[in-house]
Structures are given as C-alpha cells and as structure tokens.
SEVEX-457022 format. One record per residue (C-alpha): residue in three letters; x, y, z. Coordinates in pm, whole numbers, padded with zeros to 5 digits, always signed. Last residue first. Layout:
ALAXYZ ...
//
This chain:
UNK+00076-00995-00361 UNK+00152-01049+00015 UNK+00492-01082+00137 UNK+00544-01420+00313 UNK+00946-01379+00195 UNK+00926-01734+00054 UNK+00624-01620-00155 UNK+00800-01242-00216 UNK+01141-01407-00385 UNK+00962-01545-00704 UNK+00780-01187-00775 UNK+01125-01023-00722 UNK+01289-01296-00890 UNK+01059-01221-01218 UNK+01109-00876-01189 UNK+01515-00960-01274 UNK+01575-01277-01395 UNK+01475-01659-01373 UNK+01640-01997-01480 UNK+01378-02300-01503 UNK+01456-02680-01479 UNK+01092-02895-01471 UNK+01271-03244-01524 UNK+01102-03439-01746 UNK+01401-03576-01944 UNK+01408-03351-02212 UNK+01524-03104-01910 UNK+01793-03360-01728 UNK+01929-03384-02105 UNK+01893-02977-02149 UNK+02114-02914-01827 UNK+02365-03217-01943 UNK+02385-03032-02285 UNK+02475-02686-02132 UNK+02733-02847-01912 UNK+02916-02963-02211 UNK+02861-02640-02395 UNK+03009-02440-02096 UNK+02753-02286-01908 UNK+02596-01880-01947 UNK+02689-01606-01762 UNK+02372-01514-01560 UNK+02176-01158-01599 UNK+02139-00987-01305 UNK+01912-01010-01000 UNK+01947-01424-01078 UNK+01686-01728-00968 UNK+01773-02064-01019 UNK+01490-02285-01037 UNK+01451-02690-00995 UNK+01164-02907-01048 UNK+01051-03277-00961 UNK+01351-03418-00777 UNK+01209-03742-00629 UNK+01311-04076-00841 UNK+01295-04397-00640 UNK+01590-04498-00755 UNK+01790-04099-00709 UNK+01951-04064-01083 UNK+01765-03691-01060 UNK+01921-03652-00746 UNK+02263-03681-00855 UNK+02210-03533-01200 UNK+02121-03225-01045 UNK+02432-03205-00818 UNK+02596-03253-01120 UNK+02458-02982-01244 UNK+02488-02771-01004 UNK+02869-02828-01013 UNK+02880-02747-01355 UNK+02712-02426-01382 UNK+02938-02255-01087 UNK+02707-01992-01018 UNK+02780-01619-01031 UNK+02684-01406-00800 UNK+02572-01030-00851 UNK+02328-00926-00632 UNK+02020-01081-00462 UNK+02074-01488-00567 UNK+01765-01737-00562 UNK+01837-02118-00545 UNK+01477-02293-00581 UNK+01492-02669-00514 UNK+01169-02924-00583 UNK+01098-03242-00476 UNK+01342-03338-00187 UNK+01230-03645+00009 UNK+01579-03751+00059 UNK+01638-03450+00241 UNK+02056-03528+00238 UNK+02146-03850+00077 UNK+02469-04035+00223 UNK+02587-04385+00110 UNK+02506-04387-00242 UNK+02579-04035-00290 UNK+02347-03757-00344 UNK+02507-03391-00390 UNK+02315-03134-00193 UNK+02571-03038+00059 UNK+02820-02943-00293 UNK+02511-02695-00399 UNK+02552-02536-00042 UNK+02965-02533-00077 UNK+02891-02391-00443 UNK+02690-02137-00313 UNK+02914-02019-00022 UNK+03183-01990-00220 UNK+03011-01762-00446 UNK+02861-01558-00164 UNK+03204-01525-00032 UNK+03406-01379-00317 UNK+03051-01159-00447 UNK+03081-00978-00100 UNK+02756-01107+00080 UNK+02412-00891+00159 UNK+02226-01198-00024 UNK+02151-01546-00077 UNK+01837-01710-00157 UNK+01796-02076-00077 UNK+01486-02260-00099 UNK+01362-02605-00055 UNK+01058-02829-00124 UNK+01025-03178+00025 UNK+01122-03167+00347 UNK+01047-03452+00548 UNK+01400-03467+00719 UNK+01444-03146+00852 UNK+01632-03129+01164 UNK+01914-03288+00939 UNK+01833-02978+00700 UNK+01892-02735+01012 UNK+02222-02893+01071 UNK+02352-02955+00687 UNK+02257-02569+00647 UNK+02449-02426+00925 UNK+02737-02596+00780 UNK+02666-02522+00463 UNK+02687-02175+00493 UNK+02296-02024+00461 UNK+02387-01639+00459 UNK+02099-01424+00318 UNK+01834-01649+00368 UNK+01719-01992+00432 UNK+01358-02136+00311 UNK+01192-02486+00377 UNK+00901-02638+00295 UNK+00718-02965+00428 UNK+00776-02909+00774 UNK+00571-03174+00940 UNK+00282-03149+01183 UNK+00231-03137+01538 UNK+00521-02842+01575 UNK+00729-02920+01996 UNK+00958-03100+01760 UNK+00995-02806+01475 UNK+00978-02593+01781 UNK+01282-02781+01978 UNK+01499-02815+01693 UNK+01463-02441+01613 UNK+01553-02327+01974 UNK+01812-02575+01956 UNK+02001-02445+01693 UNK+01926-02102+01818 UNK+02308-02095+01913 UNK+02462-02171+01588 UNK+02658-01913+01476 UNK+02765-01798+01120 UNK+02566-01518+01104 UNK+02260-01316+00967 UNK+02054-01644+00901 UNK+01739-01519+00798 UNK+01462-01853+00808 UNK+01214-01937+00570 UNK+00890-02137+00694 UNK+00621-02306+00517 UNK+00364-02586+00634 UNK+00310-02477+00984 UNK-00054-02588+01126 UNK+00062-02670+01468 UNK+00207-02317+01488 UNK+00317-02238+01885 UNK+00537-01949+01887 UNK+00774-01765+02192 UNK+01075-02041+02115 UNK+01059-01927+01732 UNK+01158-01579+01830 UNK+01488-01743+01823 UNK+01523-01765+01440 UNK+01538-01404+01415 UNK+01411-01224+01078 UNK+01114-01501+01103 UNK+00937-01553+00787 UNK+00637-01809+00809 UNK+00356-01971+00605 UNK+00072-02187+00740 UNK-00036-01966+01066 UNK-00388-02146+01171 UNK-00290-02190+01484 UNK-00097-01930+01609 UNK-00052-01919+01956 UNK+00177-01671+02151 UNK+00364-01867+02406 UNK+00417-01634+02725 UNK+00661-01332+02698 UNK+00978-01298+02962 UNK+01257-01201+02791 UNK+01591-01188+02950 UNK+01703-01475+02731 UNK+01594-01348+02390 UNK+01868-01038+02465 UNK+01700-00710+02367 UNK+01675-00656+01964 UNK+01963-00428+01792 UNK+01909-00629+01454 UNK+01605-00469+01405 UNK+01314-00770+01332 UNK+01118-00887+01040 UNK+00830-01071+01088 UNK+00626-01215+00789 UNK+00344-01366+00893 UNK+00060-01590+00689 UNK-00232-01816+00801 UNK-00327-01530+01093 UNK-00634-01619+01288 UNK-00476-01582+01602 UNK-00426-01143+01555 UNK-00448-01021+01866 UNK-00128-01200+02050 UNK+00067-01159+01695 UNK-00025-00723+01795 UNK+00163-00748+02137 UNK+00464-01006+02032 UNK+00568-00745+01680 UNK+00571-00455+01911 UNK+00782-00633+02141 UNK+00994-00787+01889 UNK+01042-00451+01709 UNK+00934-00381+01385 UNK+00913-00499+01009 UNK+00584-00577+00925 UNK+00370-00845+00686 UNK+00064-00993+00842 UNK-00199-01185+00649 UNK-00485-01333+00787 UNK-00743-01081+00941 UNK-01071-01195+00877 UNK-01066-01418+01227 UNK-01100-01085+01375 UNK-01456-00995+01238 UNK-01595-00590+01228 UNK-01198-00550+01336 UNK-01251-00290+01598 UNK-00936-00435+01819 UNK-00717-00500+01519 UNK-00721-00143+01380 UNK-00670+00013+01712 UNK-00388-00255+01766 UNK-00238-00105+01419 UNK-00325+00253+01568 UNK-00160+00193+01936 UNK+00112+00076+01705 UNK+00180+00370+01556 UNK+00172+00443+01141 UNK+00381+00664+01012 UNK+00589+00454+00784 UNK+00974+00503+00803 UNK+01110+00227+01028 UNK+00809+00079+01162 UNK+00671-00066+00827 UNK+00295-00175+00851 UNK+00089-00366+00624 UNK-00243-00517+00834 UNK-00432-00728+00556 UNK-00742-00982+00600 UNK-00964-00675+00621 UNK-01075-00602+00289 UNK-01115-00935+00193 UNK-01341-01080+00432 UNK-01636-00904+00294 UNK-01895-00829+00585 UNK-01796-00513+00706 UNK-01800-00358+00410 UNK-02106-00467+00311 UNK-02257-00359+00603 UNK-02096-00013+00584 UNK-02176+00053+00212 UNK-02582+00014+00356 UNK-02538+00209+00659 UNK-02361+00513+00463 UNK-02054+00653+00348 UNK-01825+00628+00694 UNK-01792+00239+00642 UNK-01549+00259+00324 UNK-01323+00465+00440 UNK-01216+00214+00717 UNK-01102-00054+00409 UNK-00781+00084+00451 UNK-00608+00355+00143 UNK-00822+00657+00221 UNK-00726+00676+00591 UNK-00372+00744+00490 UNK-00120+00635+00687 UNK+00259+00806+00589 UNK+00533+00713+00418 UNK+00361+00529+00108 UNK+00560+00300-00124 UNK+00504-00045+00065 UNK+00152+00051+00019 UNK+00166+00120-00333 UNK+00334-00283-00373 UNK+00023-00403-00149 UNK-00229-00254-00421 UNK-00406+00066-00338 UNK-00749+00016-00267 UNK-01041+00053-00526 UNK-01047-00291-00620 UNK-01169-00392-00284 UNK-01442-00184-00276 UNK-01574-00331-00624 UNK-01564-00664-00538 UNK-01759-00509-00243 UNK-02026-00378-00438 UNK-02032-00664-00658 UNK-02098-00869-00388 UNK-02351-00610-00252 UNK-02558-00647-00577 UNK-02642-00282-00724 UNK-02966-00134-00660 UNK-02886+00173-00473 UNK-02593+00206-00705 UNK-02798+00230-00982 UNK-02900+00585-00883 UNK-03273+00628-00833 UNK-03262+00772-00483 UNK-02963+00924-00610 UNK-03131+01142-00827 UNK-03434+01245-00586 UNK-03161+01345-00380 UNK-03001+01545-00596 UNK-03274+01726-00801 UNK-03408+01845-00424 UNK-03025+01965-00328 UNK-03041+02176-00653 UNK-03370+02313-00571 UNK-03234+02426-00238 UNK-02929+02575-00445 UNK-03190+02780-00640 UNK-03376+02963-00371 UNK-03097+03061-00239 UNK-02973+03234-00568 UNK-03281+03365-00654 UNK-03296+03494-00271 UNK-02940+03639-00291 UNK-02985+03788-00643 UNK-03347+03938-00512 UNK-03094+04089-00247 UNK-02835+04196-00490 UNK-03159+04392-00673 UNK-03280+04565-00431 UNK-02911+04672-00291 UNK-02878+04801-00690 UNK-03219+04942-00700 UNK-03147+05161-00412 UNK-02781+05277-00479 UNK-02915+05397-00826 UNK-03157+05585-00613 UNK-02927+05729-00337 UNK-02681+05804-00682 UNK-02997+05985-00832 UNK-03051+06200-00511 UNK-02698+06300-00467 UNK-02649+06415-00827 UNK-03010+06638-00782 UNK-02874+06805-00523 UNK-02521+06866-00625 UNK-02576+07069-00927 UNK-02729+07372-00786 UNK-02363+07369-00684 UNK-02215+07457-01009 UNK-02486+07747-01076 UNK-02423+07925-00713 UNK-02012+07897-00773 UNK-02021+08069-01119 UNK-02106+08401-00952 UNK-01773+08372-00765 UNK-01581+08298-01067 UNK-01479+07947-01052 UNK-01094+07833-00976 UNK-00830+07738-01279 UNK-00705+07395-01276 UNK-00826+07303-01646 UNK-01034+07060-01804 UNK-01348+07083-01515 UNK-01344+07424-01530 UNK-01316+07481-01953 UNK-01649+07241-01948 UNK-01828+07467-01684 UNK-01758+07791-01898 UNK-01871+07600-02201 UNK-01681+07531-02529 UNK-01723+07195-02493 UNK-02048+07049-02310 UNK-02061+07068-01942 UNK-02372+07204-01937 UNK-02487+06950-02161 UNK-02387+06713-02013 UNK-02473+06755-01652 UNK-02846+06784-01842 UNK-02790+06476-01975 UNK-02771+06306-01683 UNK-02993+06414-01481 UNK-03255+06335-01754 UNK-03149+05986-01758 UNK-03169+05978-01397 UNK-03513+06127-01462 UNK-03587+05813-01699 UNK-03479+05514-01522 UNK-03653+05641-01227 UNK-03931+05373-01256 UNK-03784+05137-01083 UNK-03827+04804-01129 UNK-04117+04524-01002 UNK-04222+04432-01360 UNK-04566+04452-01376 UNK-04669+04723-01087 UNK-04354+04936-01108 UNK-04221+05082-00890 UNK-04179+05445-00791 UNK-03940+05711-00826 UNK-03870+06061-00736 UNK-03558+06246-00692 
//
C-alpha cells in the first residue's frame, strides 16, 4: 500500500486507502453475502470462493505494516517529546531553587529549624531500631551550605540516646558517632542503659559531658577484678549511677547533682562513695536515692553528706508492706531534735513514690514542722510525688499542712505525668 508524508504536518498520508481497505472488507462482508454467511457460520468455502477470499490478504497485510509504521513513528516522537520535556523540567527546577528562600534564609534560623525537625527524646526512647533520619547526620548529606550549619550548632549534637537492651544501635556505631563529632565538647548529655564496659569505653570519649545517666545490668562482672583507669569528667554536673561502685572509676570535680540506685540492703560501696565524695573538689549540694533507701543506708550516706541542701527520695520495685515502712522509717531519719539534726543545711525535700504507697500524713508532717521550727530557718520547699492518687490526711493533719503552707513554706503534692516529668531531672534523663 502506498503512502507518503506529509510536508506540513509530518503524518501519513495513507489515512485514506486504509480507509478504503476498509470499507471494501465491508462491504463484501455485508449481510446477506456469501462471505458474510462464512465468517458467521463454520461451514468451509466453495473452492471457487477460495481465490476471491484470499485476494483479500494482500492488501490487509500492507495496511497493518502501515498502521504498524505510523504507530512506532509516532511512540518514538512520544519518547523524544517526552525526553525532551523532563530536561525542561530539570531546567524550571534549578532555576527555581536558585531563587528559593531557603538559599537566603539566616543559618540560625536554619538550624533552629534543624533541630525542630528531630524526634523529641520521649520518640526516641520509643524507637527499636536506629534510624539515620532521626540524628543530626541527615542533615549534612543535603548540601555544603546545610552541612556547615549543621555542623556548627551545638544543639544537634549534644545528645547520644542509646538503650542496649532492645534498641539496635551497636556500640562501634555510638563510638562512630562520637569519633566524627564535627566538635566533641558539643556532646553533653548522655543517657544509656548498658554494660559497664560499654558504658567505660564511650564516658572515655565523651569529657565534655555536664549530664550522665548510667544504668547498668544487674549481672555486671565483680568491681574488684576490674582493671579500668580513672575516667575524667570534668565538666559532668548531674549524675545517675545504677551501681554506686562505678563511682571509684570517676573523677567529677564539677559534681553538683547525683542520685544513687540502692538495689539492696548492703553496705559495701560505703566506702567507695565516701572516698569519691572526698577525693570530689567541690561539695555535693543535691542528693537523690532510689528504689530502696532504708534508713539505715540513708543515715550513712546523709552523714557523708553534710552540705546537702536539696534531697530526693523516690521509692520503687517494693511490696506496698515494705515500701510503706520504709517511708515512714526515712521520714522518721528526718525529724529535727534539739540534740540531733540530720543535713542541717536542708532546703528543699522531694519524696517521689513509683506504685502504690501510701504515706503516713502525720508523721511527715511533723517531720515538717521539725525543720520548719529549725532557728535559723532552712526548709524552703517540700514535694511529695504519687503514681496514683493519695488518700487524703486527717483534718488535724490537714490544718498543720496548710499552717506550714500560709506560712511560706513552698509544700506541693504531685500526680501522675507530673511525677514522670518530676522523676526525669533526678533520673538525668533529658527533656
């Protein structure tokens, strides 16, 4: 079939003749025709129809080559409009961005805004597993420009958050991370629960630290057998410790804040703790004990203590029986007498209770009115902190509590989120 194309357009020209073919097939195929009762039925052509039905085929093989024809033509000037297209695409975007108002945003608010965009230190404690989207890494594989600023805001790398127990994250990564800090001294805060050798190998890379929180496994090696050097930290101000006797392998001469776990009733790193609060160049000022402070433990670590003037004790993991009695024997510890005043310097007490406890209203309030009677006066402010809601003091005891209130004292009872929120600053958990 023949076809040509055409000189203002650039189609085919064999529009028409196909056409043609067409109808003519049609027609002879029209109803009532021999060819027409053939093609509806199963019954085989005469053999002088056979010549007539393939004089057919010729001319239906030449206009399918041509339809073929235009149709590859017209996939490949598809192809090229297409191509051509996405190149000008990538031309309108780049001259875009060139004048996108991010090219000519301030780099402080740049990295305001970089730090806003990662996931808050409570999502973190949700994930399971590292994601290079949530650390400040993801920030310097953009460009040159987002890189610098990235690496020069202090913010986004002052935080290492890693939980050994059931976050993904290995330590050659977290050393990783420390090593190619754009600025170690950015790093400040560390908050992990791990082993004491894991915990020993990143503290030695990490001096610039003004807050720790290092939480043990209660299978750790014996403390005797170890070996480690002194690990200086001296610019730590707040401290957890899971194990008190991980104190021997830390030199804070900074150390404002530390809490303690007590997991038993022993008092063997007694003089592990006597020996770095001597071997510390300046004074203990706060003072946290957790989960089972009995008040004979206490009374020896407070005597060790004798410039404290803020103290917290937050109870937990006890049968309801004992942590009660422990409470009240704590509370009882606290009592001022004439001839016997424990942390004399004591301005403000925080009792904090994970569970259900209840509190024997008026023995703390005596204990209260004790210090609050103290000539000079010292007791500033006192919380009491409750998981669950508190049962509420006798009438009598109710007044005292509202007379030491009216009198300036700053006397606050907390519950639920709000202990959570109280509990993470003596825990050294970032916010």
């Amino acid at each position: 079939m023949d076809a040509s194309i055409c000189s203002q357009c650039g189609t085919w020209s064999s529009t028409s003749a196909i056409n043609t073919t067409i109808q003519s097939l049609q027609n002879a195929a029209a109803p009532g025709t021999r060819l027409h009762a053939l093609i509806y039925s199963n019954d085989p052509p005469e053999p002088a129809e056979i010549p007539l039905i393939q004089s057919f085929a010729p001319e239906i093989d030449a206009s399918l080559a041509s339809l073929d024809a235009e149709i590859w033509r017209l996939q490949e000037r598809l192809r090229s409009l297409k191509k051509d297209r996405s190149e000008l695409l990538d031309h309108q975007r780049v001259h875009k961005s060139i004048l996108s108002p991010l090219r000519r945003m301030p780099p402080e608010i740049l990295a305001e805004i970089f730090v806003f965009s990662l996931p808050t230190v409570t999502e973190l404690f949700e994930r399971q597993k590292f994601q290079i989207e949530d650390s400040p890494w993801v920030w310097t594989h953009i460009c040159s420009r987002w890189r610098t600023v990235a690496i020069s805001t202090p913010t986004l790398w002052s935080l290492i958050l890693t939980n050994f127990i059931n976050y993904d994250y290995p330590l050659e990564a977290t050393a990783a991370h420390i090593q190619f800090l754009p600025h170690t001294d950015q790093l400040t805060h560390y908050y992990a629960d791990a082993p004491w050798d894991v915990h020993s190998e990143i503290l030695r890379m990490s001096s610039s630290l003004v807050t720790a929180h290092i939480n043990m496994f209660p299978d750790e090696p014996e403390w005797s057998a170890l070996t480690c050097g002194v690990i200086p930290l001296s610019h730590l101000r707040c401290l957890y410790v899971s194990h008190v006797e991980a104190l021997a392998y830390f030199k804070t001469p900074l150390l404002d804040q530390i809490t303690l776990d007590l997991l038993s009733d022993e008092c063997d790193f007694l003089p592990v703790l006597e020996h770095f609060l001597a071997d510390s160049s300046s004074t203990l000022r706060k003072l946290g004990l957790r989960r089972r402070p009995n008040a004979f433990l206490a009374s020896k670590i407070l005597r060790a203590c004798p410039e404290l003037t803020e103290l917290a004790i937050i109870i937990n993991h006890l049968s309801d029986r004992l942590a009660d009695g422990i409470s009240s024997a704590l509370i009882q510890l606290l009592i001022a007498t004439q001839g016997l005043v424990r942390v004399p310097r004591l301005a403000r007490l925080h009792i904090a209770f994970e569970g259900t406890i209840s509190l024997d209203h008026e023995l703390y309030a005596q204990m209260l009115e004790s210090r609050w009677n103290m000539q000079p006066r010292v007791l500033q402010a006192a919380t009491v902190c409750f998981e669950r809601e508190l049962s509420d003091p006798d009438s009598s005891t109710q007044m005292r509590l509202e007379t030491l209130r009216n009198g300036g004292l700053d006397l606050t009872f907390l519950h639920a989120a709000d202990v959570q929120e109280y509990m993470a600053h003596w825990l050294c958990r970032p916010q």
